[in-house]
C-alpha positions as CSV (number, residue, x, y, z in Angstrom):
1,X,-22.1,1.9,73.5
2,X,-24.8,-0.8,73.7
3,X,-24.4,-3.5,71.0
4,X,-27.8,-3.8,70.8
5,X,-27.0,-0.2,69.2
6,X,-24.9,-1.1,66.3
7,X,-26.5,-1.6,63.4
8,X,-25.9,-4.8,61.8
9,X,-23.6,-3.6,58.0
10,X,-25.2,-6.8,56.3
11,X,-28.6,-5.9,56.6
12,X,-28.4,-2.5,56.3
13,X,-26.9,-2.6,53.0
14,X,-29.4,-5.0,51.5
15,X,-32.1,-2.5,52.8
16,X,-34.3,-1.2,49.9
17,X,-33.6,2.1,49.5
18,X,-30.9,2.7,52.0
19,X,-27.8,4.2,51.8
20,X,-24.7,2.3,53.0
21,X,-24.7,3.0,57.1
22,X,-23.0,5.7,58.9
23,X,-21.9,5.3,62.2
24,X,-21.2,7.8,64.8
25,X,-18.6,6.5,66.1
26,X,-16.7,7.3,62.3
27,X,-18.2,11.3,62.7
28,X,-21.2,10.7,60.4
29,X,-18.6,9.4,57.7
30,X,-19.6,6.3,55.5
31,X,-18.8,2.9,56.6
32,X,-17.9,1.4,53.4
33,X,-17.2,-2.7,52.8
34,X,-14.0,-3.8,52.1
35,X,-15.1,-6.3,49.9
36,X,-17.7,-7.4,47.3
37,X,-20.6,-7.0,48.3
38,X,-24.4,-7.1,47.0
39,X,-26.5,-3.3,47.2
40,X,-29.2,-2.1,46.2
41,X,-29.3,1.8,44.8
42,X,-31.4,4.1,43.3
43,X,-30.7,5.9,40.6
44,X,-30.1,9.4,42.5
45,X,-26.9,7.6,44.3
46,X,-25.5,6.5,40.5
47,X,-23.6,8.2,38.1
48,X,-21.9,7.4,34.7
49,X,-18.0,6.9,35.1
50,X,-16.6,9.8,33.8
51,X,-13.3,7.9,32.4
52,X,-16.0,5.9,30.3
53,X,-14.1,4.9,26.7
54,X,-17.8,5.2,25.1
55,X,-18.6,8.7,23.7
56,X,-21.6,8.1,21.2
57,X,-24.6,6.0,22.3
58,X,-24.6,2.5,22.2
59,X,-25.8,1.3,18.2
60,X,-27.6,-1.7,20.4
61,X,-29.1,1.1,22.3
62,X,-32.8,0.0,21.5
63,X,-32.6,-3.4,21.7
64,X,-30.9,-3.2,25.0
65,X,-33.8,-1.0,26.3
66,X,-37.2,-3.1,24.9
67,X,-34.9,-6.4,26.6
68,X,-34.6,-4.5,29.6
69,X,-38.3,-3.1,29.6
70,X,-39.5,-6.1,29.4
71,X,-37.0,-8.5,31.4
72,X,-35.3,-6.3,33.8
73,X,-31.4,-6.0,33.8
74,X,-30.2,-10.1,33.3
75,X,-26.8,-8.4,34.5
76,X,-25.9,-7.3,38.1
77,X,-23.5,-4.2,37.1
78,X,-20.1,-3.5,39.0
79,X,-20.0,0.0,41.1
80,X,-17.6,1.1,43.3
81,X,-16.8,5.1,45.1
82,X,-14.0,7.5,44.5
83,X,-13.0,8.5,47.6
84,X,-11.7,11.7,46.6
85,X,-15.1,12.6,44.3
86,X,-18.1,13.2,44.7
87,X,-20.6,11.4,47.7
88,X,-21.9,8.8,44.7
89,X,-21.7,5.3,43.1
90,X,-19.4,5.0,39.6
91,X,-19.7,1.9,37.4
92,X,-16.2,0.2,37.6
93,X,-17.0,-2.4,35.0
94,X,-19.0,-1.4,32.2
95,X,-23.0,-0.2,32.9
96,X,-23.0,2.9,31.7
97,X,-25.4,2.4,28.8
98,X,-27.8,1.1,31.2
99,X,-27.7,2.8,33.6
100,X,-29.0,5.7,30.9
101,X,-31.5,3.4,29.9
102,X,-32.9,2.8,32.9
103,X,-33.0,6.9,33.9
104,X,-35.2,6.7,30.3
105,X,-37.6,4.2,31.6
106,X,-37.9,5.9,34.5
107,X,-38.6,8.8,33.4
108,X,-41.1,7.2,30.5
109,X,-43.3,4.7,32.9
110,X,-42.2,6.0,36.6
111,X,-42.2,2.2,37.6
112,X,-40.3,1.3,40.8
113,X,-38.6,-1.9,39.5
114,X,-36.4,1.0,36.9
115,X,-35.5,2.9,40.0
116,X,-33.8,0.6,42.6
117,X,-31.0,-1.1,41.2
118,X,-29.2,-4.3,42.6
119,X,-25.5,-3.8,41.8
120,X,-22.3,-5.4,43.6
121,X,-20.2,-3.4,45.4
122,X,-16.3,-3.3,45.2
123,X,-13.9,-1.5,46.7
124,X,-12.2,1.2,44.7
125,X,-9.6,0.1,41.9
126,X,-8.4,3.2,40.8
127,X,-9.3,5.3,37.4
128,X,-6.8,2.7,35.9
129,X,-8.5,-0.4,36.6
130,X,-11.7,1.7,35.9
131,X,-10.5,2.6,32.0
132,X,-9.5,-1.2,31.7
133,X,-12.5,-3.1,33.4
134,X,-15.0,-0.6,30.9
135,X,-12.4,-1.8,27.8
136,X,-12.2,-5.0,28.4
137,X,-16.0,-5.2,29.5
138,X,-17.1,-3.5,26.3
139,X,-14.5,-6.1,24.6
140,X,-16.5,-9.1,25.2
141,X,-19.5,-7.3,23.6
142,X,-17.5,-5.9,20.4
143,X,-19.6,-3.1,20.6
144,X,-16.6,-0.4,20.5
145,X,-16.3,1.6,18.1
146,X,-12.1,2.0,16.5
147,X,-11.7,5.1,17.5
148,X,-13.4,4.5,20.9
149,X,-11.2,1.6,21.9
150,X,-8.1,4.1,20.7
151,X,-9.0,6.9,23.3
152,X,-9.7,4.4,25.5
153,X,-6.3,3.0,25.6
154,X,-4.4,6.5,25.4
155,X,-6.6,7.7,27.9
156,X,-5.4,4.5,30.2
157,X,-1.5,5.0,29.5
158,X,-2.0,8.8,30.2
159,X,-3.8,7.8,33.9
160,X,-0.6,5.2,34.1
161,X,2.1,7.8,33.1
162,X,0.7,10.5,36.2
163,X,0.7,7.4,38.1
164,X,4.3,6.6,37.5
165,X,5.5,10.1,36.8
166,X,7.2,9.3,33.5
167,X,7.0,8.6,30.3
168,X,6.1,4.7,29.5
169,X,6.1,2.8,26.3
170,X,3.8,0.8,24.8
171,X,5.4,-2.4,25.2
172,X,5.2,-1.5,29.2
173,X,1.3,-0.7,28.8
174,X,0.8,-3.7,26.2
175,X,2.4,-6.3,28.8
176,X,-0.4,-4.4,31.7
177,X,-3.3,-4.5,29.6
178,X,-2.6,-8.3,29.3
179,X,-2.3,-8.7,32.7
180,X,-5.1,-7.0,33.7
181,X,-7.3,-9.1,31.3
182,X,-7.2,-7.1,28.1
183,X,-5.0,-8.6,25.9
184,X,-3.8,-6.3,22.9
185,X,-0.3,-6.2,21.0
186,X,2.2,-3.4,21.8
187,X,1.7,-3.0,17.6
188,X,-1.7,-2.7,17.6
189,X,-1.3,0.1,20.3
190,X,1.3,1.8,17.9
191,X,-1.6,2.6,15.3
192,X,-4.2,3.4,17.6
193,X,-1.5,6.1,18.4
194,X,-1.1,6.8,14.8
195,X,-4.7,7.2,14.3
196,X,-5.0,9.8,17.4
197,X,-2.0,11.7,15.8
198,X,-2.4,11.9,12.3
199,X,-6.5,10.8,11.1
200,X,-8.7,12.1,14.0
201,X,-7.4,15.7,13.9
202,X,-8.5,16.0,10.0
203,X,-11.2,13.3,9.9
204,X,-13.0,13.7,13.2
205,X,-16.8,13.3,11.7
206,X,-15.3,10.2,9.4
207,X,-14.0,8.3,12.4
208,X,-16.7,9.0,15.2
209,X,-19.2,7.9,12.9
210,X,-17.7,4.5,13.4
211,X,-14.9,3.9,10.6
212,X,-13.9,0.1,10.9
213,X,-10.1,-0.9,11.6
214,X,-9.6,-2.4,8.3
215,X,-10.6,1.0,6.5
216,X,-8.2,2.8,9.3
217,X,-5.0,0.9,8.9
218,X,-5.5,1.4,4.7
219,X,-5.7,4.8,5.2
220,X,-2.9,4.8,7.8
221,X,-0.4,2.7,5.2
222,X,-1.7,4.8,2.3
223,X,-0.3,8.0,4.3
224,X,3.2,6.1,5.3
225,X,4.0,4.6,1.7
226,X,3.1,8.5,0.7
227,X,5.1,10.1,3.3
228,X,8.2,7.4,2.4
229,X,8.5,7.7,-1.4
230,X,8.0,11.9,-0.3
231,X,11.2,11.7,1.7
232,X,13.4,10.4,-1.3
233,X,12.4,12.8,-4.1
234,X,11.8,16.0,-1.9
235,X,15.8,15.3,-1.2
236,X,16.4,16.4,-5.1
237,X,12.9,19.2,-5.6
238,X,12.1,21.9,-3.5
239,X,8.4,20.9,-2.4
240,X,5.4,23.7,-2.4
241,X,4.0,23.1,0.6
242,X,4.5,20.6,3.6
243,X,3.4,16.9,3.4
244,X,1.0,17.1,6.1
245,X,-0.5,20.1,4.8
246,X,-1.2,17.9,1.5
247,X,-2.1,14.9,3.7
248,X,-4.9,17.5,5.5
249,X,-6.3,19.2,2.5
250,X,-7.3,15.7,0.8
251,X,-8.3,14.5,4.1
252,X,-11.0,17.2,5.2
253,X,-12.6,17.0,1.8
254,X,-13.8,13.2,3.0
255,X,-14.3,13.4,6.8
256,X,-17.8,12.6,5.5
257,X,-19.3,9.1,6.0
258,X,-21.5,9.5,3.0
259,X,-18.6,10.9,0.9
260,X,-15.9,9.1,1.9
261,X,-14.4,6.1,-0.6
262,X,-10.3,4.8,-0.3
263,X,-10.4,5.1,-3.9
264,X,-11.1,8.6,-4.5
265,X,-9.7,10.1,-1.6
266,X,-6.3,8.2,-2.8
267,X,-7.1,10.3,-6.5
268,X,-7.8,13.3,-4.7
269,X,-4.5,13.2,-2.4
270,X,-2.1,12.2,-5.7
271,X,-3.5,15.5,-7.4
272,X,-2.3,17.6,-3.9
273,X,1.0,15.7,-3.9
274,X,1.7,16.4,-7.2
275,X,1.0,19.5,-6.8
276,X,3.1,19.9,-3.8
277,X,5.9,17.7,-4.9
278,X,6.5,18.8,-8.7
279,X,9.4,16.6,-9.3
280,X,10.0,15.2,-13.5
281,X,10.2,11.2,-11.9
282,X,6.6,11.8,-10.4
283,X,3.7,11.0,-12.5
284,X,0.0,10.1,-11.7
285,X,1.3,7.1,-12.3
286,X,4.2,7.0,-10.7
287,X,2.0,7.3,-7.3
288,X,-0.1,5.1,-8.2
289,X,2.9,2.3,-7.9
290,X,4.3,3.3,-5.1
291,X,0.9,3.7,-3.0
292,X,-0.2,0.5,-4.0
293,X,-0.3,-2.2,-1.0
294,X,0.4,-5.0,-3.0
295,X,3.4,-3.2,-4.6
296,X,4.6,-2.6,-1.0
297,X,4.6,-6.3,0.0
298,X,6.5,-7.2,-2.8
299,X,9.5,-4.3,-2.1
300,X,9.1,-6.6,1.4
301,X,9.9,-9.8,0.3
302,X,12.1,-8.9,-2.4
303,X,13.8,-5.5,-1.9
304,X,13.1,-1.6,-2.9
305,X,13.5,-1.2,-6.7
306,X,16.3,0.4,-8.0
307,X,16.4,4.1,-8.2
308,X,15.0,6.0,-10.9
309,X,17.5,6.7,-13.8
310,X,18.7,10.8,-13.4
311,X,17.3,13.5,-15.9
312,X,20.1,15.1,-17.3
313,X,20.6,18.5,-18.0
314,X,21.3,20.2,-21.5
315,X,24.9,20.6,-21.8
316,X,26.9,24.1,-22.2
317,X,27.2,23.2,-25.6
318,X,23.8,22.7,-26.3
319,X,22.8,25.7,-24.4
320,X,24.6,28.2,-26.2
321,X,23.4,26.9,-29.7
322,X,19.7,26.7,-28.0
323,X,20.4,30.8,-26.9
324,X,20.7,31.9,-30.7
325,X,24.3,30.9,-31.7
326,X,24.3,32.9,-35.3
327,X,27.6,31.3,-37.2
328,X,26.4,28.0,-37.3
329,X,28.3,26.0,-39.3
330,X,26.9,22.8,-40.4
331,X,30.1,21.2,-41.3
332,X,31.3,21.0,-37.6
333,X,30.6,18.2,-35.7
334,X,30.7,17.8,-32.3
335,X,33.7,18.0,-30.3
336,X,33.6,13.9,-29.0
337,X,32.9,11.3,-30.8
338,X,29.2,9.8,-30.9
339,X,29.5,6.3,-30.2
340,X,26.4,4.4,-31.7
341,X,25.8,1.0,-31.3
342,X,24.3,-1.1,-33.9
343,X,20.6,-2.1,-33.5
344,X,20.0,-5.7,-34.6
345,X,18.0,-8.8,-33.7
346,X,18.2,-11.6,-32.0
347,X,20.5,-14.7,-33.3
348,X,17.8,-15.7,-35.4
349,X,17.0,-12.7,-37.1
350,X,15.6,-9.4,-37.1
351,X,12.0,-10.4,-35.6
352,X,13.2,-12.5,-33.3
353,X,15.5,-9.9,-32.2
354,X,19.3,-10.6,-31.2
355,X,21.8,-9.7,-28.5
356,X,23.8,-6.6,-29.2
357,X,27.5,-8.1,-30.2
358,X,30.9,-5.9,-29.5
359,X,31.8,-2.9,-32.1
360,X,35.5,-4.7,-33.6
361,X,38.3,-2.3,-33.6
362,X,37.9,0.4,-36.8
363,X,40.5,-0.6,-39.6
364,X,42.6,2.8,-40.0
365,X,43.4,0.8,-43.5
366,X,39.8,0.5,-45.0
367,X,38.5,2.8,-47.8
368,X,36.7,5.4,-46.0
369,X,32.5,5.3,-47.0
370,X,30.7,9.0,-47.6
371,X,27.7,9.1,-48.1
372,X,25.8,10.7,-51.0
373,X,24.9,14.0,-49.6
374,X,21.7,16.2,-51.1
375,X,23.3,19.4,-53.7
376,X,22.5,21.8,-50.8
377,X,24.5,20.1,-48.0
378,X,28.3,21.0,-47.5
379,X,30.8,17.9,-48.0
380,X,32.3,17.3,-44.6
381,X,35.9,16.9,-44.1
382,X,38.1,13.9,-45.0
383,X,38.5,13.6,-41.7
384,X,35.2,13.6,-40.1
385,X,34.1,10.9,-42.6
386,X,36.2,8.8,-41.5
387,X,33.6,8.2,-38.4
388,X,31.3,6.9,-40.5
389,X,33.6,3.3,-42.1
390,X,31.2,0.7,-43.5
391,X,31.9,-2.4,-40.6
392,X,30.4,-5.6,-41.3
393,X,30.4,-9.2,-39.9
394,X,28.9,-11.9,-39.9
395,X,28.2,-14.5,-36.9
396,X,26.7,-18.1,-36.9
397,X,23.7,-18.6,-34.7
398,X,24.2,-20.8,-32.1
399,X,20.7,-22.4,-32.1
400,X,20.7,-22.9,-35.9
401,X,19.4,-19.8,-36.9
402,X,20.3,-17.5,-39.9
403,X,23.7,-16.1,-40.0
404,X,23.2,-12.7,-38.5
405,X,25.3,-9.7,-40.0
406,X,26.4,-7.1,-37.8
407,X,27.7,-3.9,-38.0
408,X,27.3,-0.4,-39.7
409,X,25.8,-1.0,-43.4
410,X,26.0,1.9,-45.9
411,X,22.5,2.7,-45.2
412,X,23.0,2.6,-41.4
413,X,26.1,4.8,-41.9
414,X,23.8,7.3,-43.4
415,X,21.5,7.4,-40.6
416,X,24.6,8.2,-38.5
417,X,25.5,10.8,-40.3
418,X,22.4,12.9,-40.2
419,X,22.0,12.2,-37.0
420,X,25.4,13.6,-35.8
421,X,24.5,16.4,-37.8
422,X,21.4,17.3,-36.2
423,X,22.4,16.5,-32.5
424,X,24.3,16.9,-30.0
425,X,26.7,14.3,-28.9
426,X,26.7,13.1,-25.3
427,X,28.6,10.4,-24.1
428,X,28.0,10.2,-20.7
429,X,23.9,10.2,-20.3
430,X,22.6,6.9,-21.8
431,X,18.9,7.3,-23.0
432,X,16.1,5.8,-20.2
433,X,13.6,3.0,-21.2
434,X,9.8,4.2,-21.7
435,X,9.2,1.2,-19.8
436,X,11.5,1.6,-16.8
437,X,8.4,1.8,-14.0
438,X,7.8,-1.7,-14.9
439,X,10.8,-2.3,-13.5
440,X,10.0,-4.0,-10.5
441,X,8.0,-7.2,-8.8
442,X,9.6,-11.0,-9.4
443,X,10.2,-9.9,-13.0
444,X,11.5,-6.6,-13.3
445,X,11.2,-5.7,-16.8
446,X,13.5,-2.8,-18.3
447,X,13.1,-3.5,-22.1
448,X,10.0,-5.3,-23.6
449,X,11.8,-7.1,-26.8
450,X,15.7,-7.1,-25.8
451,X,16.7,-10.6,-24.0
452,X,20.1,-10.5,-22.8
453,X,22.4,-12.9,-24.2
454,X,23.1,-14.6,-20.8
455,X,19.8,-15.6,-20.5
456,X,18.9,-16.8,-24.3
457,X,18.6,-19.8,-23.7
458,X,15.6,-22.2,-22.6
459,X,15.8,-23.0,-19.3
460,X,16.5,-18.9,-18.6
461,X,13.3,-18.2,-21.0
462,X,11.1,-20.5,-19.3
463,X,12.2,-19.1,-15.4
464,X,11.3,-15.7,-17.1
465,X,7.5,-16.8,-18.6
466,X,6.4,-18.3,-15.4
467,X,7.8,-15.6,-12.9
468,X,5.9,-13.0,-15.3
469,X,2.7,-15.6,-15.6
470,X,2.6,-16.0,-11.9
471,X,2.6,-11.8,-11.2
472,X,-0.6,-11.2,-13.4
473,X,-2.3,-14.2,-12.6
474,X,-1.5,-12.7,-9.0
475,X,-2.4,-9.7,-9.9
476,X,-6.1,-11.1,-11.2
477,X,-6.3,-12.7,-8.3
478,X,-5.8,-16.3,-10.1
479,X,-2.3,-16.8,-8.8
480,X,-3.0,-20.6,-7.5
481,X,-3.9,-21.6,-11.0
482,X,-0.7,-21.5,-12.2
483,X,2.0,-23.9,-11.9
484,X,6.1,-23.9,-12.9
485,X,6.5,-26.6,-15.8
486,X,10.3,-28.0,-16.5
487,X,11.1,-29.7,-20.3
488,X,12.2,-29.1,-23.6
489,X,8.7,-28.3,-25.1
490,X,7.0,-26.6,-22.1
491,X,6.7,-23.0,-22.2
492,X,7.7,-22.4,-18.4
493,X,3.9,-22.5,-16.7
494,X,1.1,-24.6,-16.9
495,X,-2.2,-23.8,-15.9
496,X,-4.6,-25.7,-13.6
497,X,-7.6,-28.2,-15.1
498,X,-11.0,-26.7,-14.2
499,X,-10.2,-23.0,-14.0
500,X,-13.0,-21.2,-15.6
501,X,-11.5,-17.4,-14.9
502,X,-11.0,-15.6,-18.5
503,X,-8.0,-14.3,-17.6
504,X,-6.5,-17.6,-16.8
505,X,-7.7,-18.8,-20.2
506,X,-6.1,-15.9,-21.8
507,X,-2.2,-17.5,-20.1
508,X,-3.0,-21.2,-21.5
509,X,-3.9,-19.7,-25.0
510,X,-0.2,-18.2,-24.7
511,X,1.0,-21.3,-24.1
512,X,-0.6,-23.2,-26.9
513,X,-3.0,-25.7,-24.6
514,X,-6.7,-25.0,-26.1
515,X,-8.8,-24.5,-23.6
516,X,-12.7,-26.1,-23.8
517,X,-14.5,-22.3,-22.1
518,X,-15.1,-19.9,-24.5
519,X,-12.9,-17.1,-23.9
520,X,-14.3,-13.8,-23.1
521,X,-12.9,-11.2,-25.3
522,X,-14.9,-8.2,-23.9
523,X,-13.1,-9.1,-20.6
524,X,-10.1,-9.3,-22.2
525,X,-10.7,-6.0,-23.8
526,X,-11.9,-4.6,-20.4
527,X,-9.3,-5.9,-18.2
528,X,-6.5,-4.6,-21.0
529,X,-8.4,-1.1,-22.2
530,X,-11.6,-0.1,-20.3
531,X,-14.2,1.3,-22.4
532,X,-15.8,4.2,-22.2
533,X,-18.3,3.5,-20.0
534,X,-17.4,5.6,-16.7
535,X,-17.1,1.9,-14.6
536,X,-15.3,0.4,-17.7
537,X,-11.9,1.4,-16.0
538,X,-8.7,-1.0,-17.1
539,X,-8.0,-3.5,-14.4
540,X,-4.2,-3.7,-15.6
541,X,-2.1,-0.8,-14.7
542,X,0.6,0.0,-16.9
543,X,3.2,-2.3,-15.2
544,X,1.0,-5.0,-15.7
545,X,0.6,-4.7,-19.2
546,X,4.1,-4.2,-20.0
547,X,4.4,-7.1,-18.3
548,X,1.7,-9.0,-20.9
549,X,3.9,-7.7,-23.8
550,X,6.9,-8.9,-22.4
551,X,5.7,-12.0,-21.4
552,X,4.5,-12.5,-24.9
553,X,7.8,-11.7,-26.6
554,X,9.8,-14.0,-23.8
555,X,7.6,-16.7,-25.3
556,X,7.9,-16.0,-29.0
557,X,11.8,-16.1,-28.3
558,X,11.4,-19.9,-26.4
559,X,9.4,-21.0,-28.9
560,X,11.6,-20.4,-31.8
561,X,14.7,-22.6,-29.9
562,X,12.3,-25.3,-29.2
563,X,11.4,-25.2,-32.7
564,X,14.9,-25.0,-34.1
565,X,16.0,-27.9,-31.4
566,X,13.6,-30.2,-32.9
567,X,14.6,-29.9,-36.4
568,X,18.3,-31.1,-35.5
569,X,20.0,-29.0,-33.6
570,X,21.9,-26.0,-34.3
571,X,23.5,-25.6,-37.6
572,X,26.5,-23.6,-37.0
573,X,28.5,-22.2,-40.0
């Protein structure tokens, strides 16, 4: 063959128009480069990628086009040929939105300039390197969508697992995407997975519109805190139906952009998991703690709260009198003895409340006290009175409080005796606080007016104020304004000079420093109540509010020893 023959590969590919050269000494086949190299194409020899991560137009779509109309492309765009498709050019690197806008403007003004295209050429990666040139192309713009970016990468680990012929995990496909140039944690992968698995299948519309990540991973935590706190209680109640079936029939009730809030799709899927999960330690309320995020950072830091106290059943006993027991004689009291402890205050009094002190041993000796019974009430046996011994002492206060007297009085011993008459004694169920969902947080709070005698003291007072202070002021969003505060005459916390918040004005008032802002009692009403306008909704939830009454009774307590340390220490007697 004549080299005068042989086409010269350079020139021919930068002809206008021309397709890459065939040579007949290759059977007709394409001669292809085997580097980069600039060509120019027409629009017949192009196509879209078909492994594009892109599935809904571009929302730059317009502006791209008028730039384009009137500029031209200001970018060369990457193409390259599977050798096993079809006979045309594939984008390897991004283009695919243009090259659709160009087919428009072709179409609309038939100008030449819209039909040739100058690309580069590049031999062919692979569908891998495809998938992760259009990612990390599409990166740089931040025009993905969520839900794009997520196929995208599953679509790139399923190319890599036919590749490999296994199975490969996300830390293997996190450290390639980094290598190839598209960095992204193995974590981030995980719920992109997640999403695939449990949102798109029952929110498709919601998430191809373009849901952001943010709104994704709340929805995604809100569905593991639920599916957690599930898990423990469906151990001890039979549930209705299955979780995910409660999950899906909240969820297609908001795959609707226009619909859609966090905040009433979390409502609507407490109604379907109560009604799925019908179990007595599961409230509206109840939910509403454990599917809060903030409640699930602090069960993080410090630890799962402790498990709700058992409902017990009605015992035999009980069951046969509630079945219609007929002899019922009211002389007969139960079978064990009812063991009631004495209710009294604190060392300094009945207000100020009082640590509950040791029953002393019943004196066998003493003159047995029965009450005055009305004329239609049977005496009771010698013997059964005996329970009811009139047991008093008296103990000094250690902070020079009022002597406190403790133990049955006759009109205390009356109370006990109606009350074993008219119920049942149990020995072995011990009643549960109202207030036991408070329970948790830096200050778990069981009882809103006991304080333990352990921690009667100042220094344990004041710990307690300002870890309660510091969790609403938190909680408001305020937390930085609020400071611990050591010394005989502090209450615990101080707040910060300058804060103009209501709420934080509220906290100094507690602690006695007047504050020159006017405080705002319809926020204080607001925050505390609502009203009954239908946007007038409480901003405290219940914990938080218990938490306000406890705070305030922690610092009535501290108060009253810093008061009775002043006046000359503790009188004891």
């Amino acid at each position: 063959m004549s080299m005068k023959n042989v086409p010269d590969l350079s020139d021919a590919l930068l002809m206008r128009g021309k397709k890459p050269v065939q040579s007949a000494d290759h059977g007709g086949v394409t001669v292809l480069p085997v580097s980069e190299m600039a060509m120019v194409l027409t629009l017949d020899q192009l196509r879209p990628n078909p492994d594009n991560p892109r599935t809904t137009r571009n929302p730059r779509y317009e502006d791209i086009k008028a730039s384009i109309r009137t500029r031209g492309l200001d970018s060369i765009p990457k193409v390259t040929r599977d050798p096993d498709g079809e006979d045309v050019f594939i984008f390897s690197d991004g283009g695919n939105t243009r090259y659709e806008i160009l087919c428009d403007l072709w179409q609309e003004t038939g100008e030449e300039r819209f039909y040739r295209v100058h690309t580069i050429f590049k031999p062919w990666p692979g569908r891998l390197q495809c998938v992760i040139g259009h990612l990390a192309e599409n990166e740089i713009r931040g025009d993905l969508s969520y839900i794009e970016k997520a196929f995208g990468i599953h679509k790139a680990r399923t190319i890599w697992e036919e590749q490999m012929g296994r199975s490969v995990t996300l830390r293997e496909l996190s450290e390639l995407l980094n290598q190839q140039g598209y960095p992204i944690h193995n974590s981030s992968i995980s719920r992109m997975e997640d999403t695939l698995e449990y949102l798109y299948p029952v929110l498709p519309a919601l998430l191809d519109n373009g849901l952001p990540r943010i709104q994704v991973l709340s929805l995604l935590n809100l569905r593991s805190s639920a599916e957690k706190t599930w898990k423990i209680f469906a151990a001890d109640t039979l549930p209705n139906k299955a979780f995910d079936e409660s999950f899906s029939v909240a969820c297609r009730q908001f795959d609707n952009p226009d619909v859609y809030s966090l905040e009433m799709f979390r409502d609507e899927f407490i109604g379907e998991l109560l009604k799925a999960l019908p179990h007595p330690s599961l409230n509206y309320d109840r939910w509403l703690i454990e599917l809060d995020p903030k409640e699930q950072q602090r069960r993080e830091l410090y630890g799962d709260p402790p498990p709700p106290p058992k409902i017990a059943g009605p015992t035999p006993e009980v069951e046969q009198q509630q079945a219609g027991e007929t002899n019922h004689d009211i002389t007969r009291l139960p079978s064990q003895e009812t063991k009631h402890t004495p209710i009294t205050g604190l060392r300094s009094g009945s207000l100020t409340g009082s640590a509950t002190k040791p029953e002393p041993a019943p004196d066998n000796n003493a003159e047995p006290f029965v009450p005055a019974l009305p004329s239609s009430m049977p005496r009771l046996l010698d013997s059964d009175a005996n329970r009811f011994n009139t047991r008093t002492e008296t103990q000094p206060d250690l902070y020079g409080g009022p002597v406190v007297f403790s133990g049955d009085t006759e009109r205390d011993a009356g109370l006990n005796l109606f009350s074993a008459l008219s119920e049942p004694a149990d020995d072995h169920v011990a009643p549960a606080s109202s207030v036991a969902f408070a329970a948790v947080g830096l200050e778990p709070v069981n009882d809103i007016w006991h304080v333990p005698a352990l921690q009667d003291d100042i220094e344990h007072l004041q710990d307690m104020a300002y870890r309660l202070a510091f969790e609403l002021a938190e909680a408001m969003g305020c937390a930085n304004a609020i400071t611990e505060t050591k010394g005989n005459d502090t209450a615990g916390y101080a707040v910060a000079l300058g804060c103009s918040d209501s709420f934080v004005d509220f906290l100094s008032g507690l602690t006695g420093v007047y504050s020159d802002i006017p405080y705002n009692m319809f926020a204080f009403c607001v925050n505390f109540f609502g009203s009954p306008a239908k946007a007038d909704t409480p901003v405290f939830n219940d914990v938080h509010v218990v938490k306000v009454m406890r705070l305030i009774r922690v610092l009535r307590r501290l108060r009253q020893l810093q008061r009775d340390m002043t006046q000359g220490g503790p009188n004891v007697i």
